[in-house]
C-alpha positions as CSV (number, residue, x, y, z in Angstrom):
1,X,113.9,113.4,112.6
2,X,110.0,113.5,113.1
3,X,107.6,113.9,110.2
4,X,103.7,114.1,110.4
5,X,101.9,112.1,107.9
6,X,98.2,113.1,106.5
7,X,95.3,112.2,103.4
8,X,92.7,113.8,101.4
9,X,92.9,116.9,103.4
10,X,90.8,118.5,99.8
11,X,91.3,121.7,100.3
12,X,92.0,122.1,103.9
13,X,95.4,123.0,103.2
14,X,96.3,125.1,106.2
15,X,94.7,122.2,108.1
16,X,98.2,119.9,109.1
17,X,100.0,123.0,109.6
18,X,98.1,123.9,112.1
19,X,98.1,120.4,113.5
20,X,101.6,120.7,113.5
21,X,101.7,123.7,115.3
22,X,99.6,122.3,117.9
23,X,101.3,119.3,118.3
24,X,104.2,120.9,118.8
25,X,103.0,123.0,121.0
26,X,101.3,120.2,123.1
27,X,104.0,118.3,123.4
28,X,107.4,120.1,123.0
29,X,108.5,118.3,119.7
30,X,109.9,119.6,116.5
31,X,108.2,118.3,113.3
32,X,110.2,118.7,111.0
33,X,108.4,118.0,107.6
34,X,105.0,117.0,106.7
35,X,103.7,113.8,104.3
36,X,100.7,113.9,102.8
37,X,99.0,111.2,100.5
38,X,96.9,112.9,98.1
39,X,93.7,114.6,97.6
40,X,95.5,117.8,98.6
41,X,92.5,119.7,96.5
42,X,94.6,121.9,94.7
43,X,92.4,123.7,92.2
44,X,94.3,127.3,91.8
45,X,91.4,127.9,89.0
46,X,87.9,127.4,90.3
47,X,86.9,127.1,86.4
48,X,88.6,123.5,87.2
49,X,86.5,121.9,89.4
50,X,86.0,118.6,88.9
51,X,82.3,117.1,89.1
52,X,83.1,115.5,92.5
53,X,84.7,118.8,94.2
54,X,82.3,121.2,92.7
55,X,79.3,119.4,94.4
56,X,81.1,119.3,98.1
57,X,82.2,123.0,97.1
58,X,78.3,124.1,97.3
59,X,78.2,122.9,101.4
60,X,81.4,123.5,101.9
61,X,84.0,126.2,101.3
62,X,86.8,124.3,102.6
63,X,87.0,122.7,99.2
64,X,88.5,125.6,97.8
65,X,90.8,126.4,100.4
66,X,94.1,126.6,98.0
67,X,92.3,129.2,95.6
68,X,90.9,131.0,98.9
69,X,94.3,131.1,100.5
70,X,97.4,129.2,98.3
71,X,97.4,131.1,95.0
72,X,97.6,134.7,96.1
73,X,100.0,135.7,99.2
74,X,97.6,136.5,102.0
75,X,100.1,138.1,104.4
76,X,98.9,136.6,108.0
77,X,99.1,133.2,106.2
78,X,102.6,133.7,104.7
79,X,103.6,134.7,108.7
80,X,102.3,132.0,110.1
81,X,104.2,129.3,107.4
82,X,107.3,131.7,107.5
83,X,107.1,131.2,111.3
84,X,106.7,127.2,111.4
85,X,109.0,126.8,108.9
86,X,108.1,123.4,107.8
87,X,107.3,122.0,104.1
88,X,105.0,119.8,102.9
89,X,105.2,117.4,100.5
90,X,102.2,115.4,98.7
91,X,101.3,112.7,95.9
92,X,98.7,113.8,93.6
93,X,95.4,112.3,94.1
94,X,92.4,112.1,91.4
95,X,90.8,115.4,92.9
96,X,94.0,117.6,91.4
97,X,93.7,119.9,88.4
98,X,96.1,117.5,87.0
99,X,96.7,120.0,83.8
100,X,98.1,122.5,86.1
101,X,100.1,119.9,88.0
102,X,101.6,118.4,84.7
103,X,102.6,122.0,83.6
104,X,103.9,122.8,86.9
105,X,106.0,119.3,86.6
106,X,107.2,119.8,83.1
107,X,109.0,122.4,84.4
108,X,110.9,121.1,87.3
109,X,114.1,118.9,86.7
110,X,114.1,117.6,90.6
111,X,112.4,114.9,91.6
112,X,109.6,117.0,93.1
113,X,108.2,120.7,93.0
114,X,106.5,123.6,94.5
115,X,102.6,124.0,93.7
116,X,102.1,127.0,95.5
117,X,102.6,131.0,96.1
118,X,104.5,130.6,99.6
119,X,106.6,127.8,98.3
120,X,105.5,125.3,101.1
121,X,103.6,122.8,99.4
122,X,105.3,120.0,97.2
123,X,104.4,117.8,94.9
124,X,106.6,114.5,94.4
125,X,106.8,112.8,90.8
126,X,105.9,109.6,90.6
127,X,108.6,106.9,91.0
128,X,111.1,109.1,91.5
129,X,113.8,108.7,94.5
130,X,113.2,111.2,97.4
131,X,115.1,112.6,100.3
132,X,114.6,114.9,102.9
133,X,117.8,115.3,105.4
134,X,117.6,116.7,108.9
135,X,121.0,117.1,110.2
136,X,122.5,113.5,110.1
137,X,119.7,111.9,109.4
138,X,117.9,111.2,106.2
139,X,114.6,109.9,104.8
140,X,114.3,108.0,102.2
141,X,111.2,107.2,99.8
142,X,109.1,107.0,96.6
143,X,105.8,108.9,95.7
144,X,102.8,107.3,93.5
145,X,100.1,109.5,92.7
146,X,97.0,109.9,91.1
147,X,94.6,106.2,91.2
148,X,95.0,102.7,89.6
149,X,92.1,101.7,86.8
150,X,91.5,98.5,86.0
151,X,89.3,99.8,82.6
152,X,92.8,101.0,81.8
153,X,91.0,104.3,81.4
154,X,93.9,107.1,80.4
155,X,91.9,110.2,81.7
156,X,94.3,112.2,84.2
157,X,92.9,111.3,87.3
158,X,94.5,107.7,86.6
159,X,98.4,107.0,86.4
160,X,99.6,107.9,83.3
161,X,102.0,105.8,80.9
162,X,105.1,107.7,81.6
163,X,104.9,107.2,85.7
164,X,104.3,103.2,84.5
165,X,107.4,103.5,83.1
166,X,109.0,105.0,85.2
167,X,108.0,103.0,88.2
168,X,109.4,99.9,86.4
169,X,112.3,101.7,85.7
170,X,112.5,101.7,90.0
171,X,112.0,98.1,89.5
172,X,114.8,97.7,87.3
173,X,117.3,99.1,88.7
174,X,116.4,99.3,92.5
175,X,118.9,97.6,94.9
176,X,118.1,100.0,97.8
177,X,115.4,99.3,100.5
178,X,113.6,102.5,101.3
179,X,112.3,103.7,104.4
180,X,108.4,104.5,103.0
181,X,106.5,104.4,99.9
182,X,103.3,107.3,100.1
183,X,100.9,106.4,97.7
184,X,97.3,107.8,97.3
185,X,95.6,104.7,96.1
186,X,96.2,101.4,97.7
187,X,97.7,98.5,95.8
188,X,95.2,96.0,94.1
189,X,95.1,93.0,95.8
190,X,91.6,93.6,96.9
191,X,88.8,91.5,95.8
192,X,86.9,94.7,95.5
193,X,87.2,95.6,91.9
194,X,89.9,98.9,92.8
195,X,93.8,99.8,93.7
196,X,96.6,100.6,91.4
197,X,98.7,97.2,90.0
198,X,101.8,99.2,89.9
199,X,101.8,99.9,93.4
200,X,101.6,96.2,93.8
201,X,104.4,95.8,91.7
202,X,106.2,97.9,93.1
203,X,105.6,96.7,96.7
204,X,106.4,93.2,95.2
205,X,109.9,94.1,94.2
206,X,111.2,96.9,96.3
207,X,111.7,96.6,100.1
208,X,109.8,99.3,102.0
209,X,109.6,99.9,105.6
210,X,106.2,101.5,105.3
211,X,103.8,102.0,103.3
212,X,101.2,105.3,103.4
213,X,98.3,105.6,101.6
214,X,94.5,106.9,102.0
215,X,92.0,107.3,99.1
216,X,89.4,104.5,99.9
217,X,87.2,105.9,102.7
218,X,88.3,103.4,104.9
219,X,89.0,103.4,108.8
220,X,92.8,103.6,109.9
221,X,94.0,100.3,109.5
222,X,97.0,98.6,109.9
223,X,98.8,95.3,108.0
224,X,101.7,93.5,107.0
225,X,102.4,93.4,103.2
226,X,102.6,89.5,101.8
227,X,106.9,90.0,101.9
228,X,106.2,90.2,105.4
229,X,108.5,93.5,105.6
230,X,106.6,96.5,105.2
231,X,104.2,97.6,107.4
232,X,100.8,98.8,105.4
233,X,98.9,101.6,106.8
234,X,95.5,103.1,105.9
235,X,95.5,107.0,107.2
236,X,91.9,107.6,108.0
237,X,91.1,111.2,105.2
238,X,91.6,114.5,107.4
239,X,87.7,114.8,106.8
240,X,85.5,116.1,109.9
241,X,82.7,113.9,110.8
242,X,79.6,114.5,111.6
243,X,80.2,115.8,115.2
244,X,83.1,118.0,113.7
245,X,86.2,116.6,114.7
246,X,89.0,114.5,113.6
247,X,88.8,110.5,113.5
248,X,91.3,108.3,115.2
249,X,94.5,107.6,113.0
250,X,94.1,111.1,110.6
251,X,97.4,112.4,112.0
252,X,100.5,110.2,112.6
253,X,104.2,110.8,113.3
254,X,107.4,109.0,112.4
255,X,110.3,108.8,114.1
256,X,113.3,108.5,112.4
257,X,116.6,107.8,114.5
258,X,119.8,105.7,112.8
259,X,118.0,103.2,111.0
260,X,115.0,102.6,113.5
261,X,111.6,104.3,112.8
262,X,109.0,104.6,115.1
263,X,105.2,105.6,114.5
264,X,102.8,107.3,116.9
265,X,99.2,107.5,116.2
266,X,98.1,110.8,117.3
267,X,95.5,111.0,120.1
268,X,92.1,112.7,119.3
269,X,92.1,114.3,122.7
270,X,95.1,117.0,120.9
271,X,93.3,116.7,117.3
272,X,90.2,117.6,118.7
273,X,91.1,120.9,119.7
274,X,91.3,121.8,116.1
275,X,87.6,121.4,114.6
276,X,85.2,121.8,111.6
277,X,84.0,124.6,113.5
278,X,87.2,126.3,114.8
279,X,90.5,125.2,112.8
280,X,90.6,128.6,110.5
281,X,90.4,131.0,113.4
């Protein structure tokens, strides 16, 4: 089993299909579901905006890529995902219309649901056990969303009460090691005054091969957790620079095969084909 893991793609939701497809392409290997940790952007009401996505909306129309292309069927793109085939499945970040997230997730009795009109993009609820099975193999893991406060503000851009509890609830009653935890915020052992305790928590008391997350603007980066077992990784945000292309460590790919997982960092000489200036053609 091979999945391709993202962040903060805000708006560009098309954008790690197409990736996909091009890796794929590129290298003759099936993908066969996507990861994504947050900031997906997912504003089906432009009326929703927050503050922070209505200003980069003004510049930049990519913003709004999953009211331009996600809540009505536009028939090319429903070929293309039809064709792929592959899902995708995300934690909330803070730039979510959270209302229409929580509506969507009051709804659902599984442990993760559909968000838009092609049925390709999921959203997992917090601390809830998920799976995704590819013939004999499966893939374990656990979805936080949304960001840590410590102002314990209660606004819904922050984790709310009932994903606390439910997380503990994981705590609790977790005697399973899991192969990743995706996460948009990181955890908060940072000096820096931000992260989510909970993740730490839950890192502290759950085994995790891996552990996804993005949020923090930082460069790809990779560490050992203090249990010296799970491997901590910072995706770079699928944000163009200033030249228009990718940076190093926005895309990566797991292998999953019997127990062993493997993790390639995907070169910028494929990602670079796809740029600011040509990924939407």
């Amino acid at each position: 089993m091979k999945v391709a893991i993202f962040s903060d793609i805000h708006g560009k939701i098309l954008l790690p299909f197409k990736l996909v497809d091009l890796y794929q392409k590129e290298t003759n290997q099936k993908i066969d579901f996507i990861l994504q940790c947050g900031d997906i952007g997912c504003y089906p009401d432009i009326d929703n905006l927050d503050k922070a996505t209505m200003k980069h909306a003004k510049n930049d129309r990519d913003e709004l890529g999953f009211y331009d292309c996600f809540v009505q069927e536009i028939p090319e793109i429903k070929v293309f995902l039809d064709k792929l085939n592959i899902d995708m499945i995300c934690v909330r970040g803070n730039h979510e219309d959270h209302k229409y997230l929580d509506d969507l997730e009051k709804q659902t009795q599984g442990p993760r649901f559909p968000i838009d009109i092609y049925n390709r993009v999921f959203v997992c609820k917090t601390g809830h056990k998920q799976e995704i099975k590819v013939g004999q193999e499966t893939l374990n893991f656990v979805g936080i969303g949304r960001i840590g406060d410590r102002k314990e503000r209660t606004n819904d851009r922050f984790i709310q009460e009932y994903e606390k509890k439910k997380i503990k609830e994981l705590i609790k009653g977790n005697k399973e090691i899991f192969d990743l935890l995706i996460t948009h915020d990181k955890d908060d052992r940072s000096q820096r005054g931000y992260g989510m305790k909970d993740i730490r928590e839950l890192l502290d008391n759950v085994i995790f091969k891996y552990h996804f997350y993005g949020h923090t603007g930082e460069s790809y980066k990779e560490e050992i957790y203090t249990n010296d077992i799970t491997k901590s990784i910072k995706i770079r945000e699928a944000e163009f620079n200033n030249s228009g292309i990718l940076e190093k460590g926005s895309m990566i790919i797991l292998e999953k095969n019997n127990t062993n997982i493997t993790m390639e960092i995907v070169s910028q000489k494929l990602t670079n084909k796809l740029t600011k200036f040509n990924w939407k053609m």
